[in-house]
C-alpha positions, 0 to 999 in steps of 0.5 A: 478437405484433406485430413492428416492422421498423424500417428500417436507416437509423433504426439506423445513424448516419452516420460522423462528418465528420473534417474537423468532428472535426479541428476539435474544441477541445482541451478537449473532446476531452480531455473526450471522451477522459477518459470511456473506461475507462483500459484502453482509451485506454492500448490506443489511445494508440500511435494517433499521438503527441497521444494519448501524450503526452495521457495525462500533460498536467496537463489529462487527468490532472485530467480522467479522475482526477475522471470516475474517480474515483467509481467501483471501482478496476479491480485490486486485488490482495495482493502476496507477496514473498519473498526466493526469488522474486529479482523475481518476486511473487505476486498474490492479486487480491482483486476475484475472490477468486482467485490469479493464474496469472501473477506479476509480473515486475519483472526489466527495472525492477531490472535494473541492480540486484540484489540488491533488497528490496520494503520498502513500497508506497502508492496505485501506487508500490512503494519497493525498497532497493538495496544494492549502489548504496546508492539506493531505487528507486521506481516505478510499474509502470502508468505504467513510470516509475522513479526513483532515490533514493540514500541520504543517506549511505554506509554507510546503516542504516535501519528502519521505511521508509514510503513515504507517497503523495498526488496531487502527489507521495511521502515516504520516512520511515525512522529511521537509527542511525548506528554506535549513537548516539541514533536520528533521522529522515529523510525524503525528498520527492519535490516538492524532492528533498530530504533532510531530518534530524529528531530521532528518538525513544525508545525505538526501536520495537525489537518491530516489525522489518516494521511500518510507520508508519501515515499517519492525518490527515497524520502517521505513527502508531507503536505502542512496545514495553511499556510500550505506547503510541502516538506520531505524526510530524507529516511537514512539521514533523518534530515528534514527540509521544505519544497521551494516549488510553488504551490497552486493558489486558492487551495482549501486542502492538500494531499500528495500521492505518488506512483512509486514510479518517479511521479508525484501527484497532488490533489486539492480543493480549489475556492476560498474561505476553506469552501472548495468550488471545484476538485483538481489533480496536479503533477509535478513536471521535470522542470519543478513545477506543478501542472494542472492535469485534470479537474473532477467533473461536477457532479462528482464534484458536488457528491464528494463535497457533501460526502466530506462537508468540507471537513478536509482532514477526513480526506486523505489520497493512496496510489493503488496500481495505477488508480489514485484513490480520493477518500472519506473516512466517513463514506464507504465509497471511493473516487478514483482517477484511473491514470491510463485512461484519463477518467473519473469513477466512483467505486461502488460501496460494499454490499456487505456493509450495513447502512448504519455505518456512518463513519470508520471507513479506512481503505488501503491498497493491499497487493500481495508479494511473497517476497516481501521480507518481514 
């Protein structure tokens, strides 16, 4: 076997001149910067103070979010909240298929407030009520940014908050009904902070107690109780209007998710007399109409049934990279379908739960973004 020697100096560069580096133009070491992993620059950005401050220049953002942007999301994970836990949540991260043995601690960002409730999340952010300061708390734990926003008026009753976010900037979304009246909707902008009231609509979507509205195509996507049928929010103009496409028949239960993506999914119960006898999953074709894509098998079928008790409105639906997630709020577990493969699967509970926990089960999806604005 023929061995080459190569000498020391065709392996080794010379180290580069820092006088020719310090003359680099801005644009191109920010280009330069924008190629490393977002993992290694944030260990290097205590380097000197241009580092950290380039981190949040409009320029960089726009720079490592476009080099980034094609590629896998470095975490992903399922978070579990449970009102036991008093600011501490459980990850399942679902890149490795495995629980985390470290949970995440939100003790110092909620701090000056307690108690406090996880009510939605979206692209980064997490969005918690704070009742004894009669504000909403939103932030992000990767960038360590927060802000307050206090409710509209005192006191406040609300449901169905989601929290709706995009690259410049987030919405909160919520129906209030003041001491009994006819309902209505807010919503808040981060852009303008900025209040802002809109008609509500009837009837009030009373069976979906931990179902958010679901953002398809710029607008919140709603399933009312029976007779079912399926409404949209148009969030600029705060404009309400009633799907015309016909719904599968013989459902007990409705809950919509989307995969932010353009697609809308539905998940029901299929039997009679509010007795589901099977599970299906729907999606909504370009012609407008729903087509029938998958049934859960039945064994998990009946586990999920006897889970629930039929009770439907401890049941709501969330889309988690490519996983539509199927829960109970009184079971540690979720049944997901994982799209790309066409498959089935329960998730396994939690060691670190106790057994004597029955109910309180709340999960979200929670994929952190450093960019996503507060």
């Amino acid at each position: 076997m023929e061995v080459i020697v190569v000498g020391k100096s065709s392996l080794s560069s010379p180290e580069m001149d820092p006088g020719i580096w310090s003359r680099l133009p801005q644009e191109i070491l920010e280009q330069v910067l924008s190629l490393l992993p977002l993992k290694t620059f944030l260990k290097h950005r205590s380097t000197c103070k241009h580092f950290k401050s380039l981190i949040f220049s409009p320029s960089f953002i726009s720079k490592h979010y476009s080099s980034s942007s094609s590629s896998t999301s470095s975490s992903s994970f399922l978070l579990l909240s449970h009102s036991q836990f008093h600011h501490h949540f459980s990850l399942y991260d679902t890149l490795i298929n495995t629980w985390r043995k470290l949970s995440l601690s939100l003790s110092s960002t909620l701090s000056c407030a307690s108690p406090s409730t996880l009510l939605s999340t979206s692209n980064g952010l997490l969005c918690f009520s704070l009742p004894n300061s009669s504000s909403f708390l939103v932030c992000n734990l990767l960038s360590r940014s927060s802000r307050i926003v206090k409710f509209p008026s005192h006191p406040f009753a609300f449901e169905l908050l989601t929290l709706v976010s995009n690259s410049t900037g987030y919405k909160l979304f919520m129906l209030s009904s003041p001491s009994g009246s006819s309902n209505y909707a807010l919503v808040y902008d981060s852009r303008v902070n900025r209040w802002q009231q809109f008609d509500g609509f009837k009837p009030i979507f009373g069976d979906n107690y931990y179902q958010q509205g679901v953002c398809h195509n710029a607008q919140l996507y709603f399933a009312t109780p029976e007779p079912f049928s399926i409404v949209c929010f148009d969030l600029e103009s705060g404009s309400w209007e009633r799907s015309m496409i016909e719904l599968p028949g013989q459902l007990t239960f409705v809950r919509l998710v989307s995969s932010g993506s353009g697609r809308l999914y539905l998940f029901g119960g299929i039997g009679s007399n509010g007795i589901s006898r099977s599970l299906k999953l729907w999606e909504l074709s370009g012609g407008g109409n729903w087509v029938e894509i998958e049934r859960v098998p039945e064994m998990m079928c009946r586990k999920f049934m006897s889970v629930c008790y039929h009770n439907y409105e401890h049941v709501y639906c969330f889309w988690h990279q490519g996983l539509i997630c199927v829960c109970c709020y009184t079971w540690p577990e979720i049944l997901y379908y994982k799209v790309s493969r066409k498959t089935w699967h329960w998730l396994p509970k939690c060691p670190s739960l106790p057994d004597k926990w029955s109910c309180g089960f709340r999960w979200f999806s929670f994929v952190p973004e450093l960019y996503a604005f507060i």
